[in-house]
C-alpha positions as CSV (number, residue, x, y, z in Angstrom):
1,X,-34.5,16.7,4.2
2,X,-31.8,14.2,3.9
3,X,-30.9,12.6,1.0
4,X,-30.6,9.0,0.4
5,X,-27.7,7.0,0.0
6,X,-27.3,3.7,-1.8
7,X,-24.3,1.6,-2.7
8,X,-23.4,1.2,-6.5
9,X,-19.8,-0.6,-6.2
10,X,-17.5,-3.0,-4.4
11,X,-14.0,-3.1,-4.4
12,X,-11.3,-5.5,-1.8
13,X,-8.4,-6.9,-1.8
14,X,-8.2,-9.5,1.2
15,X,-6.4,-12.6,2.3
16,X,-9.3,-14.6,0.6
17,X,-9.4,-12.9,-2.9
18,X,-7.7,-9.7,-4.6
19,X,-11.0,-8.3,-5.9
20,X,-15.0,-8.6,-4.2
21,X,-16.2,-11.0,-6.0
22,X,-13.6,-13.7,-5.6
23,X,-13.5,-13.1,-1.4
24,X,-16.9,-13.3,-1.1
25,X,-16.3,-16.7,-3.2
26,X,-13.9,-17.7,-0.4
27,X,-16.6,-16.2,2.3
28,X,-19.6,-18.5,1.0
29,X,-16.7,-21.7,1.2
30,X,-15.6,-21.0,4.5
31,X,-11.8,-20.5,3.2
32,X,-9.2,-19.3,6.0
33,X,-7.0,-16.9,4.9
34,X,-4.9,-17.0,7.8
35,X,-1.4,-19.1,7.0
36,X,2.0,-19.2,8.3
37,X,3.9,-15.2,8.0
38,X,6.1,-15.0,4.7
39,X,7.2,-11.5,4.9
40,X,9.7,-11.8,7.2
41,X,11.5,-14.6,9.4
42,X,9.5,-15.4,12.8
43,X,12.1,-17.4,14.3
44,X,12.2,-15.2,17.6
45,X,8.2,-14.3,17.4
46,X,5.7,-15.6,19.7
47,X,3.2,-15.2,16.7
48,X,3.7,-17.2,13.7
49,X,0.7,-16.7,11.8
50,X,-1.3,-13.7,9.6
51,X,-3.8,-13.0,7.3
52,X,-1.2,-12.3,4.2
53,X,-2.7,-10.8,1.0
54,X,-1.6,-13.2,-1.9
55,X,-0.4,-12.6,-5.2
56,X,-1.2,-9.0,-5.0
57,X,0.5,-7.6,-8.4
58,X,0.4,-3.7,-8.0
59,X,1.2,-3.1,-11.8
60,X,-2.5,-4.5,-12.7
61,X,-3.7,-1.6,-10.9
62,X,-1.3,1.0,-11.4
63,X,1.8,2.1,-13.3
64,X,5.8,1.1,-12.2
65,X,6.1,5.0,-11.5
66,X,3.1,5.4,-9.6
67,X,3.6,2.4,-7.1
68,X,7.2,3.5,-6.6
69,X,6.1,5.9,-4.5
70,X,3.5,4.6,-2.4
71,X,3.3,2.2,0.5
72,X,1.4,-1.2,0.6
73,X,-1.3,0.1,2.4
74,X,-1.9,2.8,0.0
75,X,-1.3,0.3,-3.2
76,X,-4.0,-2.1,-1.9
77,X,-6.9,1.2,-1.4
78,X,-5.7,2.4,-4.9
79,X,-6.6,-1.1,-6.2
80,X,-9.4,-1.8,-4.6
81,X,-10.7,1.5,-5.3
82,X,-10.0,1.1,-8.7
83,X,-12.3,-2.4,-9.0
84,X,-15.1,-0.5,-7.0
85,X,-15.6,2.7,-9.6
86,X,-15.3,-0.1,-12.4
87,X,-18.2,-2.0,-10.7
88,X,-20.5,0.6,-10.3
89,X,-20.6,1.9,-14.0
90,X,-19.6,5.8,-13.5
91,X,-17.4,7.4,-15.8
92,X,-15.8,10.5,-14.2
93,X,-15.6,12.1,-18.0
94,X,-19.5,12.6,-17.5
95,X,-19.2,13.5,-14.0
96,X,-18.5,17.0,-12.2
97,X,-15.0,15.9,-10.3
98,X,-15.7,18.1,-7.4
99,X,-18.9,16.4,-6.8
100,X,-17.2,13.2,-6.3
101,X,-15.4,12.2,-2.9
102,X,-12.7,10.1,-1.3
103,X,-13.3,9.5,2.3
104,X,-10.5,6.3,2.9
105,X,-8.9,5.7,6.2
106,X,-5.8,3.4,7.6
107,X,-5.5,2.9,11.3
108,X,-1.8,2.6,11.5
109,X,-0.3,4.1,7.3
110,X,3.4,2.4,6.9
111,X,5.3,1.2,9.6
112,X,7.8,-0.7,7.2
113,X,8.5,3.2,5.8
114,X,9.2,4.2,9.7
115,X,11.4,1.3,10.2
116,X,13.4,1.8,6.8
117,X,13.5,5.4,7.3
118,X,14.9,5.1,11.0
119,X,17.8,2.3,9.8
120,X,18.8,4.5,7.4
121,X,18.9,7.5,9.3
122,X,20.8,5.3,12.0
123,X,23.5,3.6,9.4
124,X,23.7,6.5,6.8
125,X,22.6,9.7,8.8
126,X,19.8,12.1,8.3
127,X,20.6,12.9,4.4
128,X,20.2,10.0,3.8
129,X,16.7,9.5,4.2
130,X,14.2,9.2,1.3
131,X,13.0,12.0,0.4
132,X,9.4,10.5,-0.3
133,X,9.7,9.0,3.9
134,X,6.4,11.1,5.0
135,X,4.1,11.0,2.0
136,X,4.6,7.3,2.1
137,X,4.1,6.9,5.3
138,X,1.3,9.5,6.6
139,X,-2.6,7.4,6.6
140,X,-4.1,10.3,4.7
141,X,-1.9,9.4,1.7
142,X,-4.6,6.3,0.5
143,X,-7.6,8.8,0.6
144,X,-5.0,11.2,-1.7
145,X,-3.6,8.7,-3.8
146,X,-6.8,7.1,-5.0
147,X,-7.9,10.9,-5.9
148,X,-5.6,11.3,-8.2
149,X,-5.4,7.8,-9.6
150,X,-9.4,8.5,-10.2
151,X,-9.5,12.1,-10.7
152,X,-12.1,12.6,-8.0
153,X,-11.5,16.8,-6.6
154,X,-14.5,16.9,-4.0
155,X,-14.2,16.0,-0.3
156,X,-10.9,14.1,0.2
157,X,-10.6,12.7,3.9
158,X,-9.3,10.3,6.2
159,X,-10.6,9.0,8.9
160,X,-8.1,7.1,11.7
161,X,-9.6,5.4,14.6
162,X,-7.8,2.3,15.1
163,X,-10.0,-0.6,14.3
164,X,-12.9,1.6,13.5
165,X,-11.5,3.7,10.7
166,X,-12.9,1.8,7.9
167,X,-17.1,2.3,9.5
168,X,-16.0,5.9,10.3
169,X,-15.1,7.0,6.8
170,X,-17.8,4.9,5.4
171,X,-20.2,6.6,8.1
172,X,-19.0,10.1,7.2
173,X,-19.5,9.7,3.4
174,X,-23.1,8.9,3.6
175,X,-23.1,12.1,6.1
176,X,-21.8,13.9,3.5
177,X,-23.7,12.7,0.5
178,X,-27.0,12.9,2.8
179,X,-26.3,16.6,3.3
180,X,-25.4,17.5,0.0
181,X,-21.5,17.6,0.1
182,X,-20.9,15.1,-2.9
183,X,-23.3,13.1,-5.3
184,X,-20.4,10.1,-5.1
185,X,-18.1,9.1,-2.5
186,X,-15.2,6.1,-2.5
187,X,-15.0,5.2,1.3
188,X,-13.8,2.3,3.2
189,X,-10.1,1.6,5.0
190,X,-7.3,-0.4,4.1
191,X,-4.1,-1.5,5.9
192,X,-0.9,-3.3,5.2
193,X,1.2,-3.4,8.3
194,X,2.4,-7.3,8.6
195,X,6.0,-6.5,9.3
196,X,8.4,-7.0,12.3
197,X,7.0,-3.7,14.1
198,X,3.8,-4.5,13.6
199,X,3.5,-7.9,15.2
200,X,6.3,-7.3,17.9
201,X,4.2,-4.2,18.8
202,X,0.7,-6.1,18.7
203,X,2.5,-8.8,20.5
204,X,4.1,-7.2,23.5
205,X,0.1,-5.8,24.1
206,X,-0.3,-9.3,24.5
207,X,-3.4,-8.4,21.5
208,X,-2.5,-11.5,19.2
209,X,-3.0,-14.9,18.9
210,X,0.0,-17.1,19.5
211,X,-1.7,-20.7,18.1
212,X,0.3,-21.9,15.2
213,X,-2.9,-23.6,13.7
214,X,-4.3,-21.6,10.9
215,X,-7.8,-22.9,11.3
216,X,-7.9,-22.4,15.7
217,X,-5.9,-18.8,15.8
218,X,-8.7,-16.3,14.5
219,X,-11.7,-17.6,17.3
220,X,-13.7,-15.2,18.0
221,X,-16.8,-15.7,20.7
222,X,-15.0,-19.3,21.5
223,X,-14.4,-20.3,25.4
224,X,-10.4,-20.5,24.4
225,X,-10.1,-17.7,22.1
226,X,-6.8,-15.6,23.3
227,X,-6.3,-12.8,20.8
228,X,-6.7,-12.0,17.4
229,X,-4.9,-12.3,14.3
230,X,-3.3,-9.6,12.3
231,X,-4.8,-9.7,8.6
232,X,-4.2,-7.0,5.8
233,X,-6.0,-5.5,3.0
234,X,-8.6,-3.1,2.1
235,X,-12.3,-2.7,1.4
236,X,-13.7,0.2,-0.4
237,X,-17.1,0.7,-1.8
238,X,-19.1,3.8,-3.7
239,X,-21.6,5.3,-2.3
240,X,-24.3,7.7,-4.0
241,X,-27.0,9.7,-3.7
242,X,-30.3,7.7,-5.2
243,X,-31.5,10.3,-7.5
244,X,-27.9,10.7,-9.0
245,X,-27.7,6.7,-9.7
246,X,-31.3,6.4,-10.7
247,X,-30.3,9.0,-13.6
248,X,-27.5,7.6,-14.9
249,X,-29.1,4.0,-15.0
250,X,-26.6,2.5,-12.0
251,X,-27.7,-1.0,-10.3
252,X,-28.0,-0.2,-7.2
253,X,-26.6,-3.3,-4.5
254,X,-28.0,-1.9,-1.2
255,X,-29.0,1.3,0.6
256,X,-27.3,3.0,4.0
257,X,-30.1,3.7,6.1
258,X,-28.4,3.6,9.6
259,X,-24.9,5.3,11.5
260,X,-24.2,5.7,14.8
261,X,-20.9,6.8,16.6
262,X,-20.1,7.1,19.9
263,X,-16.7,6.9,22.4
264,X,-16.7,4.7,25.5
265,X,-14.6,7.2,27.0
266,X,-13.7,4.3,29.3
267,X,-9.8,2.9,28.7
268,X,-7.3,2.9,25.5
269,X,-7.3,-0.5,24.4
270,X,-10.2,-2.5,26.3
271,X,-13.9,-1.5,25.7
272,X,-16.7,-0.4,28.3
273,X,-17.3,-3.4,30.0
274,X,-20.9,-3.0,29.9
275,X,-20.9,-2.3,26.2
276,X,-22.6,0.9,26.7
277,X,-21.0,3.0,24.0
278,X,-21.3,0.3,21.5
279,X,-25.1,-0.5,22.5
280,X,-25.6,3.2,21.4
281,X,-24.2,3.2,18.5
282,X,-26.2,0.3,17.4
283,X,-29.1,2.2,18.8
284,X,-28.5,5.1,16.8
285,X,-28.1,3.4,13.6
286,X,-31.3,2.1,14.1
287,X,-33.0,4.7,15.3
288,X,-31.9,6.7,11.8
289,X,-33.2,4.0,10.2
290,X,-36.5,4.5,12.0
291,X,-36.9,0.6,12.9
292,X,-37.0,-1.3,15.8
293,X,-34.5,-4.2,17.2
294,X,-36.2,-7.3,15.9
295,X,-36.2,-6.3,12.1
296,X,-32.4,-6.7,12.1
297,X,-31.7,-10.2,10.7
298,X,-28.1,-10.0,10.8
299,X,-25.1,-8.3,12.8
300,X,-21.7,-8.7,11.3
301,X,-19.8,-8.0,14.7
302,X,-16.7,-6.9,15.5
303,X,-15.4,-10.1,16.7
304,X,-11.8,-9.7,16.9
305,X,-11.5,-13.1,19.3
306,X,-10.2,-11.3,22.1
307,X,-11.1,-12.1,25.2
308,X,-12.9,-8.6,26.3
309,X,-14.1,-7.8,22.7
310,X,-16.2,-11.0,22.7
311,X,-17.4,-10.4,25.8
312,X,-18.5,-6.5,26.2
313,X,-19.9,-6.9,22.5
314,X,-22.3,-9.2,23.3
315,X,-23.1,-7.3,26.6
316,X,-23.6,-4.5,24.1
317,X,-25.8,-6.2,21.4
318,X,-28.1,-7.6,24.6
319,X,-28.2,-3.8,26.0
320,X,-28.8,-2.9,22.8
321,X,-31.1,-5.5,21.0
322,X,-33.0,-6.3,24.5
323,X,-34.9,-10.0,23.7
324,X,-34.1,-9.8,19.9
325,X,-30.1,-10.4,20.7
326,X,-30.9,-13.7,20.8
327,X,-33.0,-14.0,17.5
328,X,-30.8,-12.2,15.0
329,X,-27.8,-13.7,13.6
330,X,-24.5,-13.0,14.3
331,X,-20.8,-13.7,13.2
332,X,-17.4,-12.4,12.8
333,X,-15.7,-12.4,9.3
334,X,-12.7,-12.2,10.9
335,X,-12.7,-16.1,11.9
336,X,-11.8,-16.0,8.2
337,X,-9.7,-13.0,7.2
338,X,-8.0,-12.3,10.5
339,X,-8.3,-8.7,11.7
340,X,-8.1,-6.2,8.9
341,X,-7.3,-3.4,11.2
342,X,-8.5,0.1,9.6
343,X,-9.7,-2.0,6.6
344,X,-11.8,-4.1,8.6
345,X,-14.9,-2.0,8.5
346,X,-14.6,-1.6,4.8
347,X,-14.8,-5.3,4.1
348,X,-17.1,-6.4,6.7
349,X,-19.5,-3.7,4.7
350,X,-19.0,-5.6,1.9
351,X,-20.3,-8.5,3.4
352,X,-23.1,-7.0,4.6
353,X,-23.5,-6.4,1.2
354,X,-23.6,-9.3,-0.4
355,X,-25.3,-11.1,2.7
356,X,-28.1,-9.1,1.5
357,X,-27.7,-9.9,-1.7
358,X,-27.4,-13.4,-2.0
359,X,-29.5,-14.1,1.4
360,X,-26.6,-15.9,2.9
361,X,-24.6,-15.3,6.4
362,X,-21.5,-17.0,6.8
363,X,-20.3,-19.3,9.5
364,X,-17.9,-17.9,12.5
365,X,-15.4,-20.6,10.5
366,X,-13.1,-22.4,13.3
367,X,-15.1,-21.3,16.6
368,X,-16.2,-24.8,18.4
369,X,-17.7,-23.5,21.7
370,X,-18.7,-20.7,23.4
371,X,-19.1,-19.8,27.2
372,X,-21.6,-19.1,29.9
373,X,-21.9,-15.5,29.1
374,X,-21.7,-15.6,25.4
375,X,-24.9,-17.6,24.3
376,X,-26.0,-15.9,21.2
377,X,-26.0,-17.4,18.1
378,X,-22.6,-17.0,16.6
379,X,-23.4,-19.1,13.9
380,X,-21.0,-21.4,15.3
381,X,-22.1,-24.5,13.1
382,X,-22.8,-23.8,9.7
383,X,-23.7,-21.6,7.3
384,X,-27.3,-19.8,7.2
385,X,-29.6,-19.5,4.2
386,X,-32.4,-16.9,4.9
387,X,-33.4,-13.5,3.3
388,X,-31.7,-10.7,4.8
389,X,-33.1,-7.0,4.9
390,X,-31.3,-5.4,7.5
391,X,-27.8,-5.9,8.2
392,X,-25.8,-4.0,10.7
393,X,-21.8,-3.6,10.6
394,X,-19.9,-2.8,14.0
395,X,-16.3,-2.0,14.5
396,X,-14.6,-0.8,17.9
397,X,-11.7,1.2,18.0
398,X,-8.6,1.3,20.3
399,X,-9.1,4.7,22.1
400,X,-13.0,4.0,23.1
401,X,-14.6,4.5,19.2
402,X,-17.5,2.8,18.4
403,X,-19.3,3.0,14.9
404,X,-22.4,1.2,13.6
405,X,-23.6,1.1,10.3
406,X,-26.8,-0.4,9.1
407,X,-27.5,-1.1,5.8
408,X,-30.9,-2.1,3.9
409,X,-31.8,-4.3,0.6
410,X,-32.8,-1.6,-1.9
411,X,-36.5,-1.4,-2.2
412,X,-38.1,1.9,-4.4
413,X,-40.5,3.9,-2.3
């Protein structure tokens, strides 16, 4: 029998907001997160725009020590980590530590370490390198560092698929906690790679946006969308078995009924252009779930507002969803926050989340017009008001990896 799995606590820190509550603030007002970059000078970059985390102050999270010797990316899962156990009431004093997980995931770790690291070892020679270079930079180090900040000693695990890394881990934790690995798990993804490498790399794939207007760069589903912009962050959230919150009292947000995970086996960087792989994934969620197309009232896509995503999305969500594609509602939070990366998965959870919550899906902020092809509803216009039961996360990898996650409003049985 598997056991199920429910969500106790939210945690982000995003372009929007530094904690859950005040993104999905910025969600429900259609705030763009997306400004002009700051970290370094773009003077000879075709891309002059991100999705910049702001007024992120590590020492409320951690101490000076401590955030010495970690990376952004790692700082921002640690934090957000942090705000997610706080949320959902547990006290690891009154838990068994090996009972409770970390399953956190970055799609690219620190390329600002790699660069630093290879100037110095190019200026000053190989001694000369810090010492800490690797444990700073390697992905896992997120999933390890909010273990110790939290003292959790069961499963600790990364997973790293591009784009897709923050479903994945989220995916394999309720895995784990349906099968009896852990009671709790922390999963989610979180990224922090808005640096010179990072957008001359995303850049020379000709993957980025190159509008300087904040509010037309990040369009996903539009006729003139031409790439996506890079955001940073990270999204975690705790997930438990329902017996185990039940007992201790916990207020249970939502419950994961749904995962699927597939490859497209197809090309490194483009998906299947019939959507195939990610049409079974979506299948597979729901077939977990045990319900059929038309009780889905809300997909939270992918959307990165490139021109192939868009496109072999929807091809997938029609093979998929058959006649209901063109009932349920669909959007792309990264009209608002950019593209997250590995942490994309872990806060488009969260708005699953609190979609279901507060029975409100969000506008694809800044798309105008679609095209021929793409006529499903975006919610390209406003807002929508209206209970939500099921909603259905999907992220797509570079390298072919698809994951779907579908998540429920918590009703007792």
């Amino acid at each position: 029998m598997k056991r199920r799995v429910v969500v106790t606590g939210l945690g982000a820190v995003t372009p929007l907001g530094n904690d859950a509550e005040s993104f999905w603030e910025g969600i429900k007002a259609g705030k763009v997160g997306i400004q002009n970059i700051t970290r370094f000078d773009t003077t000879d970059y075709k891309v002059k725009v991100a999705a910049e985390v702001k007024g992120f102050e590590p020492e409320k999270y951690m101490d000076f020590k401590a955030a010495k010797r970690m990376e952004l990316f790692s700082k921002y899962g640690v934090a957000a980590a942090k705000e997610a156990l706080a949320d959902s009431g547990i006290c690891m004093e009154q838990e068994d530590p090996y009972r409770v997980g970390v399953i956190v995931g970055s799609g690219v770790g620190s390329l600002q370490a790699m660069t630093a690291s290879q100037q110095r070892l190019s200026q000053r020679g190989p001694s000369k390198v810090d010492p800490l270079f690797v444990p700073k930079m390697i992905s896992n180090m997120a999933a390890g560092n909010i273990s110790i900040a939290i003292g959790a000693k069961g499963k600790c695990t990364n997973v790293v698929t591009a784009c897709a890394s923050g479903s994945h881990c989220i995916g394999d934790a309720f895995r784990a906690i349906q099968y009896g690995d852990a009671e709790v798990i922390l999963a989610g993804g979180t990224e922090g790679c808005i640096c010179p490498l990072g957008v001359a790399g995303f850049t020379s794939l000709t993957a980025l946006s190159t509008s300087s207007d904040p509010f037309r760069a990040s369009i996903p589903f539009d006729k003139d969308r031409a790439g996506f912009v890079m955001g940073e962050g990270a999204g975690i959230v705790v997930l438990e078995e329902l017996e185990h919150a039940k007992k201790r009292g916990a207020h249970i947000l939502a419950e994961v009924v749904g995962y699927g995970a597939t490859a497209d086996a197809f090309h490194i960087t483009s998906p299947a252009e019939d959507g195939a792989g990610a049409a079974r994934a979506m299948e597979d969620a729901m077939h977990e779930a045990g319900i059929e197309p038309e009780e889905v009232d809300y997909i939270n896509a992918h959307g990165t507002g490139t021109h192939y995503n868009d496109l072999f999305e929807t091809r997938a969500i029609k093979a998929a969803f058959k006649e209901a594609a063109y009932k349920v509602k669909i959007n792309s939070t990264k009209s608002m926050t950019g593209h997250l990366l590995g942490a994309a998965g872990g806060v488009e959870f969260i708005v699953c989340v609190k979609s279901i919550l507060d029975g409100f899906i969000h506008q694809t902020v800044g798309t105008k017009e679609t095209e021929e092809e793409l006529d499903l509803d975006y919610c390209i216009d406003a807002p929508v008001q209206t209970q939500v039961r099921y909603a259905m996360s999907n992220s797509l990898g570079f390298g072919g990896h698809n994951a779907s996650l579908l998540v429920k409003r918590y009703e007792e049985e």
